[in-house]
Structures are given as C-alpha cells and as structure tokens.
C-alpha positions as CSV (number, residue, x, y, z in Angstrom):
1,X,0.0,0.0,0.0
2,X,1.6,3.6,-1.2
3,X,-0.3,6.5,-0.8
4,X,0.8,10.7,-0.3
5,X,-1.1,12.6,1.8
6,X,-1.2,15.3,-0.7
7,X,-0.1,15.2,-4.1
8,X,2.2,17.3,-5.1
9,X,1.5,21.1,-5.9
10,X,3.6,22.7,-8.4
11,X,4.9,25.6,-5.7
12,X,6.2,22.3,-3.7
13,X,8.1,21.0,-6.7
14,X,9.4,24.2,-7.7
15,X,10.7,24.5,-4.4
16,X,12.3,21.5,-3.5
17,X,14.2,22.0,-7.1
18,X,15.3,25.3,-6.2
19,X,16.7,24.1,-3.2
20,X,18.2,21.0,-4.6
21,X,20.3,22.4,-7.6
22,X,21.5,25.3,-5.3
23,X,24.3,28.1,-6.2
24,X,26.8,25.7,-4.7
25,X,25.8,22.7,-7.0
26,X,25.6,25.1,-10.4
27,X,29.7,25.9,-9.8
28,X,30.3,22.4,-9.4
29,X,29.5,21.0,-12.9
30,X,29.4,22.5,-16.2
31,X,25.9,20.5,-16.9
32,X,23.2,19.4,-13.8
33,X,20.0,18.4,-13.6
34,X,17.9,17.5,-11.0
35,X,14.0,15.9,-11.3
36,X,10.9,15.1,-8.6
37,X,9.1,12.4,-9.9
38,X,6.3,10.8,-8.4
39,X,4.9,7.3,-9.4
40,X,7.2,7.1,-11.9
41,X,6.3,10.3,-13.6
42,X,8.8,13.4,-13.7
43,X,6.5,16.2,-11.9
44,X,9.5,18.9,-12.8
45,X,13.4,19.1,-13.7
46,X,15.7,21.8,-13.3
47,X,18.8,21.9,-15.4
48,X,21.7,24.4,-15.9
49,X,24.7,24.2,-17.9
50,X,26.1,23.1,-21.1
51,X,26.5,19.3,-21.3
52,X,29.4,18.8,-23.6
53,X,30.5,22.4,-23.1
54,X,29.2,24.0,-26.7
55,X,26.2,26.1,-27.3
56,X,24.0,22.8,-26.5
57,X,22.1,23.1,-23.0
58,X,21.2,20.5,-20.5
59,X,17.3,19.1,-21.2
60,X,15.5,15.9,-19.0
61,X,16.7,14.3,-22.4
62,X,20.8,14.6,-21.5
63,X,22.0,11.6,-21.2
64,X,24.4,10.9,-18.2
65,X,26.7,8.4,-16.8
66,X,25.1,6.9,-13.6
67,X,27.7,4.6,-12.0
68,X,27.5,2.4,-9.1
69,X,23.5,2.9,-9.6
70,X,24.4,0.5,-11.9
71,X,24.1,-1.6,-9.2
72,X,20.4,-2.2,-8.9
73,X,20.0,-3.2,-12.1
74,X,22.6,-6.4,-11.6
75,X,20.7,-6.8,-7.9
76,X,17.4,-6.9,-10.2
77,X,18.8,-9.5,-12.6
78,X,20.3,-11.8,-10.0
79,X,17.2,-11.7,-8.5
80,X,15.0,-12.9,-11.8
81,X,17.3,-15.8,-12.1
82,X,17.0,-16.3,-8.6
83,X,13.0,-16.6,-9.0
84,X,13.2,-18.4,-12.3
85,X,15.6,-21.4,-10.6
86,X,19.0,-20.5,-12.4
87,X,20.6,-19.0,-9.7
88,X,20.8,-19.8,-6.1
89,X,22.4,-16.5,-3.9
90,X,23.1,-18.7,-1.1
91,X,25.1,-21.2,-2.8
92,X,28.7,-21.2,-2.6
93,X,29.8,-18.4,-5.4
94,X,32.4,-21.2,-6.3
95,X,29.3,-23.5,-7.6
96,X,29.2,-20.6,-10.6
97,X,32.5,-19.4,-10.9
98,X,34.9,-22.6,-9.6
99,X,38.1,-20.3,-9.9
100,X,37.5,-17.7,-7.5
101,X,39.3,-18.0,-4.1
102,X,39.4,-15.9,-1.4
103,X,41.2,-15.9,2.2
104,X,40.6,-14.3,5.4
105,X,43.5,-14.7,8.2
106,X,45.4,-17.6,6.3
107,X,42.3,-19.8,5.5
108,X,40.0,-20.0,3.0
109,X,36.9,-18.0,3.0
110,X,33.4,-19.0,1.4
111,X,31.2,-16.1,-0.5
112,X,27.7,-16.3,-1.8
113,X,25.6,-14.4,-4.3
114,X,23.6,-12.8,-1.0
115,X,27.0,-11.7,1.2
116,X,28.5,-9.9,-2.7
117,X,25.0,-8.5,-3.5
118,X,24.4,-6.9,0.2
119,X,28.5,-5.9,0.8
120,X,29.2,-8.3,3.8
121,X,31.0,-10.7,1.9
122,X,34.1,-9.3,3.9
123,X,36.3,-8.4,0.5
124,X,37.6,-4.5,1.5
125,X,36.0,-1.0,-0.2
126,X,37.7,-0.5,-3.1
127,X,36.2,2.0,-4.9
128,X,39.1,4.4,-5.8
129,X,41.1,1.6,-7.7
130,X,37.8,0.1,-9.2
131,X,37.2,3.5,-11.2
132,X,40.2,3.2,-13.5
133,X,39.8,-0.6,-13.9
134,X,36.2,-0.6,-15.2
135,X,37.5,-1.5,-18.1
136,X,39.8,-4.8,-17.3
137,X,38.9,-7.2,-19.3
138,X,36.8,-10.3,-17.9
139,X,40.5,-12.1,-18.3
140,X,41.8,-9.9,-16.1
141,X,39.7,-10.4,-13.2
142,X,39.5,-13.6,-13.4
143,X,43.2,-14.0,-12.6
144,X,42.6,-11.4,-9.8
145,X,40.1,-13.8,-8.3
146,X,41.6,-17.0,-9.5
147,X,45.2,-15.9,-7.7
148,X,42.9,-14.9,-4.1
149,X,41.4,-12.0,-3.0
150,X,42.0,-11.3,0.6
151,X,39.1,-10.2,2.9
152,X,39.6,-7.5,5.5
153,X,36.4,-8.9,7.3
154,X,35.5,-12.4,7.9
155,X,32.6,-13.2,5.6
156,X,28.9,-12.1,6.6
157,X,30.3,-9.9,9.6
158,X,30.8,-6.3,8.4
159,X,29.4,-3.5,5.6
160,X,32.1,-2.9,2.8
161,X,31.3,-1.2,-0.3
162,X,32.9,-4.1,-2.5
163,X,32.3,-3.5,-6.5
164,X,34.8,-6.6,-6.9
165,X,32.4,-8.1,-5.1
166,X,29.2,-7.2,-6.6
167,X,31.4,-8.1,-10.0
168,X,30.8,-11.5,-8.9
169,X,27.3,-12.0,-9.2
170,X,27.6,-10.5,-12.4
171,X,29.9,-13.0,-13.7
172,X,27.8,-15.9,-12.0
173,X,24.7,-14.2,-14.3
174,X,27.3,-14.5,-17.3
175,X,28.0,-18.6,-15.7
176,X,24.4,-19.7,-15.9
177,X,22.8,-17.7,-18.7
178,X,26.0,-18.4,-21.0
179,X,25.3,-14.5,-22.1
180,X,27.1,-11.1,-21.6
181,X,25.6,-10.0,-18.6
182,X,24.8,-6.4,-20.4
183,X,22.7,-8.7,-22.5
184,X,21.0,-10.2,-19.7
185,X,19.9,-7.6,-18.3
186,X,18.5,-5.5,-21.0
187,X,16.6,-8.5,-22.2
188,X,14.9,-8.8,-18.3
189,X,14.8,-5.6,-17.2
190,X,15.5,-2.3,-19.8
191,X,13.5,-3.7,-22.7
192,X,10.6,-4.7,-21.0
193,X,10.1,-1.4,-18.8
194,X,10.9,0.5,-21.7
195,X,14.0,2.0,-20.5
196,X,15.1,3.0,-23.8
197,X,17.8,5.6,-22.8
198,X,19.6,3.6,-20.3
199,X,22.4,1.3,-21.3
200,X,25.7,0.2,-20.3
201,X,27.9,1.8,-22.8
202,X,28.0,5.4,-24.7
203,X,28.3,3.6,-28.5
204,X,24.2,3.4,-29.2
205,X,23.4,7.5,-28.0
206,X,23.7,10.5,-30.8
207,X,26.3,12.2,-30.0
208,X,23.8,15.5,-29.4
209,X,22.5,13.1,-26.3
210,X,25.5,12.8,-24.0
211,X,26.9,14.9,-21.3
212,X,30.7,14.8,-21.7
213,X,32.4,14.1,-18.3
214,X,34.4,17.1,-17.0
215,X,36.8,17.4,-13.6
216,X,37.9,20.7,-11.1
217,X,40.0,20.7,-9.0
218,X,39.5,24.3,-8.0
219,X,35.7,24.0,-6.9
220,X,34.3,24.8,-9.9
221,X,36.4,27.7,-11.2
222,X,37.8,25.6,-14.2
223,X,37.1,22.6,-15.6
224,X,39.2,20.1,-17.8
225,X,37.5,17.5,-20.2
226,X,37.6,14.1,-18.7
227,X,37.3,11.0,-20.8
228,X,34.5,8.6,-20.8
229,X,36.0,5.4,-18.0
230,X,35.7,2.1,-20.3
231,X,33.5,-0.8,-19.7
232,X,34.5,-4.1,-19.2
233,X,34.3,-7.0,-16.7
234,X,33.1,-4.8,-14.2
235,X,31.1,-2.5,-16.5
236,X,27.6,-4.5,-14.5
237,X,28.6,-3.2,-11.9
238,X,28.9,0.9,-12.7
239,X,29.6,1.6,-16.3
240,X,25.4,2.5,-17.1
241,X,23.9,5.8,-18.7
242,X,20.1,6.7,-18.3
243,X,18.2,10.0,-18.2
244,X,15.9,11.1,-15.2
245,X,12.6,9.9,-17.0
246,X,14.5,6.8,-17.2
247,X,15.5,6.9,-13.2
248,X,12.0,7.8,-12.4
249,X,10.4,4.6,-14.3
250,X,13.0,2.7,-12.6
251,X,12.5,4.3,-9.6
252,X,8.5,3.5,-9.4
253,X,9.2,0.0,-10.6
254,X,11.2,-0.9,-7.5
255,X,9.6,1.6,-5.0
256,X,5.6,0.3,-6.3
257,X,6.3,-3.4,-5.0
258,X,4.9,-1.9,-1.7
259,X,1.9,-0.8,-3.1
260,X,-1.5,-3.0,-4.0
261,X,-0.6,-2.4,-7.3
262,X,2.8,-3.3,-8.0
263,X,4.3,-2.6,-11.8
264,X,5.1,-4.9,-13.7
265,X,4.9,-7.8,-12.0
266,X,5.6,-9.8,-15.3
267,X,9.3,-9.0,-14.9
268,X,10.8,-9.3,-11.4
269,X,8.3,-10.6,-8.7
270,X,7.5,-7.7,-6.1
271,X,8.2,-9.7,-3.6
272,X,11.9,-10.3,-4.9
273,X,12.0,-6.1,-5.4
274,X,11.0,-5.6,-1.5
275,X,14.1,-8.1,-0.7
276,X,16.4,-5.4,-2.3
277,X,15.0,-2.7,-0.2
278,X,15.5,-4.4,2.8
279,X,18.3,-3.7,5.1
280,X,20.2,-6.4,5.0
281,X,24.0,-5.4,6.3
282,X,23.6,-2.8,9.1
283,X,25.6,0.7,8.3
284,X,26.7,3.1,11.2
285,X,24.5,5.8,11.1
286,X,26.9,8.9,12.0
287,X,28.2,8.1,8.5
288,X,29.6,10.6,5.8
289,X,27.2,8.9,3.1
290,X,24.4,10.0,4.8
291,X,24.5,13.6,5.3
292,X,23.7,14.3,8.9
293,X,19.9,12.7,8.3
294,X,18.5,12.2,11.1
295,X,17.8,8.3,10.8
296,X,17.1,5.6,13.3
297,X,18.8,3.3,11.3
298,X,20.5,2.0,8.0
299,X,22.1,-0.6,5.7
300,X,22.6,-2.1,2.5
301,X,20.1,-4.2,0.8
302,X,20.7,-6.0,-2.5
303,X,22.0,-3.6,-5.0
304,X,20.5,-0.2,-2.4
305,X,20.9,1.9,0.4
306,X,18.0,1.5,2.9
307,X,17.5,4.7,5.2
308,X,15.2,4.9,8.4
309,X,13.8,8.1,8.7
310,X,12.8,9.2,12.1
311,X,10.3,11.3,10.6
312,X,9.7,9.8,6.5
313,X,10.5,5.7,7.3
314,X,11.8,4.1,4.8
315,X,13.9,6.2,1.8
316,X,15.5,3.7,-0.7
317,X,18.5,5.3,-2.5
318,X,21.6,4.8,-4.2
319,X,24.6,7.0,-5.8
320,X,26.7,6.9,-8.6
321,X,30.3,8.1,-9.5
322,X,33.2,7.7,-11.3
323,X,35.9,10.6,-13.1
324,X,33.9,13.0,-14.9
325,X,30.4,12.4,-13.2
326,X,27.9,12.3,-10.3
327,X,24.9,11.0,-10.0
328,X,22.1,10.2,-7.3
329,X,18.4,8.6,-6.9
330,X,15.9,8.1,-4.1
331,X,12.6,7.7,-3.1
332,X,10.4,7.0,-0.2
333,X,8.5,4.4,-0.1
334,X,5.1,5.1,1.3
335,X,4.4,7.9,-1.5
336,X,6.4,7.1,-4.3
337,X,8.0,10.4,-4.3
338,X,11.2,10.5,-5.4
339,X,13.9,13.0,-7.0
340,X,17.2,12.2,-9.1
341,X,20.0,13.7,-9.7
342,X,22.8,14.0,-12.0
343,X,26.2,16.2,-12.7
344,X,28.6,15.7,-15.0
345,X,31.7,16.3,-12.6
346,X,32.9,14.1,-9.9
347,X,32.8,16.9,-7.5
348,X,29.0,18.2,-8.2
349,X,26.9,16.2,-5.2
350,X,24.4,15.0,-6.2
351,X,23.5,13.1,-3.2
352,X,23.3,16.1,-1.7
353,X,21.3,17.7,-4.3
354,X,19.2,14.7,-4.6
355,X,18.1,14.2,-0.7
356,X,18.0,18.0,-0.6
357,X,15.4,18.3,-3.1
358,X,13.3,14.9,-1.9
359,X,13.6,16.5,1.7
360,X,12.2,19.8,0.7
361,X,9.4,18.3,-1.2
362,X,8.1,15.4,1.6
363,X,7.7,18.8,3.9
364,X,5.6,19.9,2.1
365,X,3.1,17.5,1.3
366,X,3.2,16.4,5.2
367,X,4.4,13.0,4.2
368,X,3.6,10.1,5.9
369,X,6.1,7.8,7.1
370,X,3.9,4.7,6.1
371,X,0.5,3.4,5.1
372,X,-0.9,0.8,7.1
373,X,-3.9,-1.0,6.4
374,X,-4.7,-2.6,9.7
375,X,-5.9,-6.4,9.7
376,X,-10.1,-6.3,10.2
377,X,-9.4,-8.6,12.9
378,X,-7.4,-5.3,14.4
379,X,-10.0,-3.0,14.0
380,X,-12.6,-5.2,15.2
381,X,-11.1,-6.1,18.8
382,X,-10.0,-2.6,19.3
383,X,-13.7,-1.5,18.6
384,X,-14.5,-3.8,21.1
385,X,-12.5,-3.1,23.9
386,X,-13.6,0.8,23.1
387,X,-17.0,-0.3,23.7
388,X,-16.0,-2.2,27.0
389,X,-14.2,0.4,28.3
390,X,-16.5,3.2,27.7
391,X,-19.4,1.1,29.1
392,X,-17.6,0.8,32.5
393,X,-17.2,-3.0,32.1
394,X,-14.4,-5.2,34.1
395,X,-11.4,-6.1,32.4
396,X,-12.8,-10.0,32.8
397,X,-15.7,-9.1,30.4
398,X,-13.1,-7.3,27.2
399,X,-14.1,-9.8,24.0
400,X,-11.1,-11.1,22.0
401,X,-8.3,-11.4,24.8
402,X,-5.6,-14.0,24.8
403,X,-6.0,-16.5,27.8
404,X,-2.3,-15.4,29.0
405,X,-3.4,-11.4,29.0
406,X,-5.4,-12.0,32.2
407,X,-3.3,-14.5,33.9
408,X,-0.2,-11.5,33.1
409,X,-1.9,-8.9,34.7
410,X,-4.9,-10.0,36.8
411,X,-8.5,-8.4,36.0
412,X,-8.5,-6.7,39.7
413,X,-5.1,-5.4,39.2
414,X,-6.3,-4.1,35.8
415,X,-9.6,-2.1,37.1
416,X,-8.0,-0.7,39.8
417,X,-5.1,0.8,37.4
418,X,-8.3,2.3,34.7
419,X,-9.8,3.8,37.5
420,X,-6.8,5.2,38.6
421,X,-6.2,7.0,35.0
422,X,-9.8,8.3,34.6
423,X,-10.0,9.9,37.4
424,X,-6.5,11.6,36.4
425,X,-8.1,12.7,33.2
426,X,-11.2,13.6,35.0
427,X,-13.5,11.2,33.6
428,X,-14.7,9.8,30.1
429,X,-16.1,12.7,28.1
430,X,-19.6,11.8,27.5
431,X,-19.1,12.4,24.1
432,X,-16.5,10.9,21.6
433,X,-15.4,11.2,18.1
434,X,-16.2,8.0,15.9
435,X,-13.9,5.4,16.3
436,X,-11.9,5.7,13.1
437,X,-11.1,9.6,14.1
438,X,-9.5,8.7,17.3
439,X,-7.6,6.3,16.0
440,X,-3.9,7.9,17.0
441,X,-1.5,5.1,15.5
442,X,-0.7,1.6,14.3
443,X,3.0,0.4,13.9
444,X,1.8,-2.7,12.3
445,X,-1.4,-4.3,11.2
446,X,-1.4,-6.3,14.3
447,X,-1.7,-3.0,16.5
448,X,-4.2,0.1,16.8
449,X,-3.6,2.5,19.4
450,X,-6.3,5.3,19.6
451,X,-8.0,8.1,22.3
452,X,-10.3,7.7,24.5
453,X,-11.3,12.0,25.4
454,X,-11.7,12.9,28.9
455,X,-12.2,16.3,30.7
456,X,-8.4,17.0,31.7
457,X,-6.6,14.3,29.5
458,X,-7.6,11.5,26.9
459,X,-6.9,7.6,27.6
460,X,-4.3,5.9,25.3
461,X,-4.8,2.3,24.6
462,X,-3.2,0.1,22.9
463,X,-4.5,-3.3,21.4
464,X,-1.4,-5.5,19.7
465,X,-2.7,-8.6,18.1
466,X,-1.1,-12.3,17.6
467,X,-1.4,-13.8,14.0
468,X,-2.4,-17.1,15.1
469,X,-5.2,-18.5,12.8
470,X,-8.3,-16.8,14.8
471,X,-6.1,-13.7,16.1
472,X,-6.4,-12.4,19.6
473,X,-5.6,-9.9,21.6
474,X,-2.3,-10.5,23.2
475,X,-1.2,-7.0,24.7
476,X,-3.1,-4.6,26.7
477,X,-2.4,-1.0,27.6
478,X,-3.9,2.1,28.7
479,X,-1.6,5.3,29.8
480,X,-2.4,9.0,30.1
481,X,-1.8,11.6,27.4
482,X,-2.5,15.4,27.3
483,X,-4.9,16.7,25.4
484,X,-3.4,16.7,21.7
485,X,-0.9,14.3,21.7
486,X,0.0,10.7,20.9
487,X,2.6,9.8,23.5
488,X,3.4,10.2,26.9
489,X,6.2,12.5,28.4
490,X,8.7,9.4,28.8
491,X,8.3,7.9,25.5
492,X,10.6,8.9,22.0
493,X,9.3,10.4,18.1
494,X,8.9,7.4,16.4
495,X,8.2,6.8,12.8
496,X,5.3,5.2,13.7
497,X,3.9,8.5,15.0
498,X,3.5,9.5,11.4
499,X,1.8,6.6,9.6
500,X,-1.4,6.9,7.5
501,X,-3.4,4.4,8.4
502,X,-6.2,3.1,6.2
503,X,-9.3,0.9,7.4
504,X,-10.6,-1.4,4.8
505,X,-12.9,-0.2,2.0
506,X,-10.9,3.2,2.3
C-alpha cells in the first residue's frame, strides 16, 4: 500500500528543485540536472549548464553516466534468475565461478551471491582503484580472483562497499545464462520497462544526447575534459547511462512493489523487489554517506541503500560516480515520491542535491512515514474493547483477549489501574469522536492505538494482536496523554507516530 497525503502542488516542486540544484551545486559541474518524480512520472526538472560544453544546454533528455546505480540493475537481474531457478544467492559463489578463491587470516573464505550483493561478503572497499579498472577485461579479473582476494572482514560480519564483489554476481549471471551479462539484463529488465535511454555503454546514444564528463579541482572555477572510463568485466557493476525519466520509471518500478498495485509484475516478482529494499547489512548511522539525516537506522540491501527516517521511514537510495560524473536517486516508499539527480563532474553532489530536493518536497506535502492498512481482525477487537471500556465493564468481560493477557496482569489489578487514569483525566467525556477519528497510531497491522477523550486528558490504549489462525488480543495498555498528543512524556518520536493508516474499503 503507497499512498501521499497530498499530491504534489507545483509551488512544492518548484521549491524542493530550487533548493536541490542550489548556487553551490551550479559551480560544481558544467551540466546538472535535477527531477521530482512521483509514481514514476517526472513532476519537474531543473537543469543548468552546457552538457558537452558547446552552445548545446542541458534538457530531461541529457543523457548521463550513472555509475555504481548501476548496481540495482545487476541486484534486479540476479534476482530474476533467482525466481526463475538458475541461480541460487546462497550457494557457494564457487558452484558458478569454480576459480574464485578468497582468504581471510590464512584460511579459505566462502562467498555467496547474497553476502556480494548486500556488501558483507568481507572483501575491502575498493572503490578508488575500481574507477580506473572498469575497463579490465573479464580475463583480467579472473586472474585477480583466481590468484585470491583477501578479505579484510570475515565473511557475513561487516558492511564494505565491495564492486569486486558485486562483480561477482555479475559473472555468475554471465555462468548460468551463458550470455554477456549487459545482455541479460536489457533483455529482463531495460526492454521490458521501456528503459530506452539507459544502457551500459555510450556507443548506441547520438552524440547530441551525451553529457561529456568534466573534472575541477579548484571548486568549480575551471574545468578540464575528462574521458569517458571504459567498460568491461566490471562495466555491470557501474559503467550504465540513463536520463531522469529513465531513473524515475526505474524508480517507481522498484519503489511500487509496496503498493496493492505493484508494476510490472511480469518481470521481477514484487516480492523479490522488497528483498532489495530491505536492510540487509547494518551501516553506522553517523556516517559521511548519509549527510547528517536524522535516521534511526541503515544498511545495504541487495544492489541499495535502505534509510530509516525518524520522521519519513523508509527512503531507498543509491549514488553513482566515477571521473567525470555524479549521479544520485531516491525515493520514499510510502508515496512514491522521489527525485534524481545527475552532474557531470565528480565533484557536483548530487547526493546532496538529490536528498535536498526529496527532503524539501516530503515537507511539504506532510508525508507520511507509512500506510498501514490494519488487519479487520485489528479493527474489530480494538472497537470492542472501546466499547468495553466506555461502558464501564471489568477487564474479565473485554471480548477477543488472549487466555495469558489475564493471567499477566490480573483483571482486579487491571480495574483498579483504569480507574486510577480516569480519574487523572477527570473522567470519560460523555461524548467521543467515531472510532476511526481517534484512532492515533498503528505500527503494524497487528496493533491500533487510539483516544479515548476525557475532561483533563484522553486515555491511550493500545491493542497488539497475535497472527495465530483466529487472532487475539495479546497486549493490553492504557496510559495517560495530554490533550493533543499521541505519546506520553517518557516515550521517544517514532516513525510510527507519522503513519497513515487506512481501514478497509478506504
């Protein structure tokens, strides 16, 4: 489920692009653009510059180099073969590629599609020396593998941007397909979304297309011409070019696997697109890479970067670079908002420009952090235990309790304690909303909190299901809250705090 609580207004989109392509980002790179998309579709660009440094300017049609968000694209592929039986991520990577050996502290070290794909396959960042060997031939890094990489980490332990690594499951695509794994994916993925303007190497664009890549080393006050990096055995893994209409398709298709109406489903499962944007190898959040965000949490899924919001939940995201260009996407997942990003110098940003422009434009449609749809179970028991509690009946009498939720806390013990916090909020208010408007949160579809009103303060009380066949009540709570708010004095902002929350038939 995927819904805004607003849709976009054009004074929010012009905003949020004003504030992504700043003053700052416009010195950094000859040529920028940067787009908000939502569902897929580009609701506004902004561009500046000249993209091969003629009288030509920059247009959502420029076509730019987008790097390491290359990397999805391999995640998504692996991932088809995965569904279709070719390709098991959990097997030994040596079942596809027999030649590869690595070695952590003297002895031999086993990797799998899953630890390469999600960067805990303990092989070392090695980004810098990856961007001038792009091009090595698939000869070449064969013998790197076949001679033994060493792992600074022992396998499945530690987060390490690894593009060797990721390499891997491209070769293992080339292994069981018998196909160049450019091929591959184009036939699974670009083709069938119509992703006509992405492709792994600069020989099929007119030249009039391309954004030449361009380097300063003086922020911005000069700029010298910077040849295209070559593809090769590691092209799969960052050598791709796409436009931001491209991005934004791509974008939707990965982000719309949490909705009821996924895209696409004909070409990679949605299931198999929610495994990619799930955490799956824990990063330190006081990180560089993310900006000073203020997230509860992060990691690195299978070809993505998974953020935590405190405030937005889940925002999916992933960067590109190499000599000459920058590039950056992200979305968040309960809207399908999203903006991209792209530069054509190494030094432009556009992760920067990119989450400042998705920032600026969830403020303003007062975003939620997620849509939950509760189960009718849920909503039925809470109801219940509204009515019983309203009514003045013991805690013996609630309907759709778990046996152990009165053995935990004794019905006596349980009256007493209500008593206590109505007569702190100075009594039920005769009167209350309809259920559905007091509803205050639900974390899961398992759980409803909502308000009771009273003449001082409101009740809180919380209802938390367990998905046995006929679900029941297993938690029970009911706490104090002032007038207007959702938690108590003790208790922490929580994502949660901001879902949307939808009751069947909405």
């Amino acid at each position: 489920m995927n819904a805004a609580a607003a849709p976009l207004a054009t004074t929010t989109v012009d905003r949020a692009l004003r504030r992504g392509l700043d003053g700052r980002a416009r010195r950094t790179a000859p040529a920028s653009i940067v787009a908000v998309c939502e569902r897929g579709e580009v609701r506004g660009v902004r561009a500046h510059g000249h993209p091969r440094a003629d009288a030509a300017t920059t247009s959502r049609d420029t076509v730019f180099r987008i790097a390491s968000m290359s990397k999805s694209f391999l995640a998504a592929t692996a991932l088809a073969l995965r569904d279709s039986g070719a390709l098991d991520l959990h097997a030994p990577i040596t079942e596809y590629l027999p030649a590869v050996r690595a070695r952590h502290r003297g002895a031999d070290a086993l990797l799998t599609g899953d630890l390469l794909l999600s960067n805990r396959s303990g092989l070392g960042e090695d980004n810098a020396w990856v961007d001038r060997h792009l091009g090595d031939s698939r000869a070449e890094i064969a013998a790197l593998f076949s001679e033994g990489m060493l792992l600074s980490a022992a396998p499945g332990t530690t987060y390490q941007y690894s593009n060797l690594g990721q390499s891997l499951v491209g070769a293992a695509v080339e292994a069981v397909t018998g196909r160049a794994v450019e091929d591959v994916v184009r036939e699974t993925l670009l083709e069938p979304l119509g992703l006509t303007s992405t492709a792994h190497s600069a020989d099929g664009y007119a030249h009039d297309t391309l954004a030449r890549g361009f380097r300063t080393f003086d922020d911005g006050a000069t700029f010298h011409p910077e040849p295209y990096v070559r593809t090769g055995a590691l092209g799969c893994i960052g050598s791709m070019f796409s436009t931001v209409d491209d991005i934004a398709t791509w974008m939707w298709f990965l982000g719309s696997a949490f909705t009821d109406d996924p895209l696409a489903p004909h070409v990679l499962a949605p299931s198999s697109r929610i495994e990619m944007q799930q955490p799956r190898t824990p990063i330190d959040v006081p990180s560089g890479m993310f900006d000073g965000r203020d997230l509860a949490g992060a990691g690195y899924g299978y070809g993505l970067f998974v953020e935590h919001d405190r405030r937005f939940g889940r925002i999916v995201q992933h960067s590109g670079g190499l000599p000459g260009f920058s590039a950056h996407m992200r979305w968040h997942a309960a809207t399908g908002i999203g903006a991209v990003a792209f530069g054509n110098s190494d030094e432009f940003g556009a992760r920067r420009v990119a989450g400042a422009a998705l920032q600026d434009a969830l403020d303003g449609t007062d975003a939620p952090s997620a849509v939950v749809q509760p189960w009718p179970e849920t909503v039925t028991a809470a109801r219940a235990i509204d009515d019983a509690i309203r009514e003045g009946r013991s805690a013996a009498e609630y309907p759709g309790l778990a046996d152990h939720v009165l053995e935990d806390v004794p019905p006596g013990i349980r009256d007493s304690r209500l008593a206590a916090h109505i007569a702190t909020i100075g009594g039920m208010h005769p009167v209350q909303k309809p259920f559905a408007e007091r509803v205050i949160a639900s974390a899961t579809e398992a759980e409803l909190l909502w308000r009771i009103a009273g003449e001082r303060a409101d009740l809180r009380v919380q209802a938390r299901l367990v998905g046995v066949p006929r679900p029941r009540v297993q938690n029970l709570d009911v706490a104090v809250i002032v007038h207007g708010e959702t938690r108590t004095k003790d208790e922490i902002v929580s994502p949660a705090d901001r879902h949307r929350i939808v009751f069947d038939g909405e």
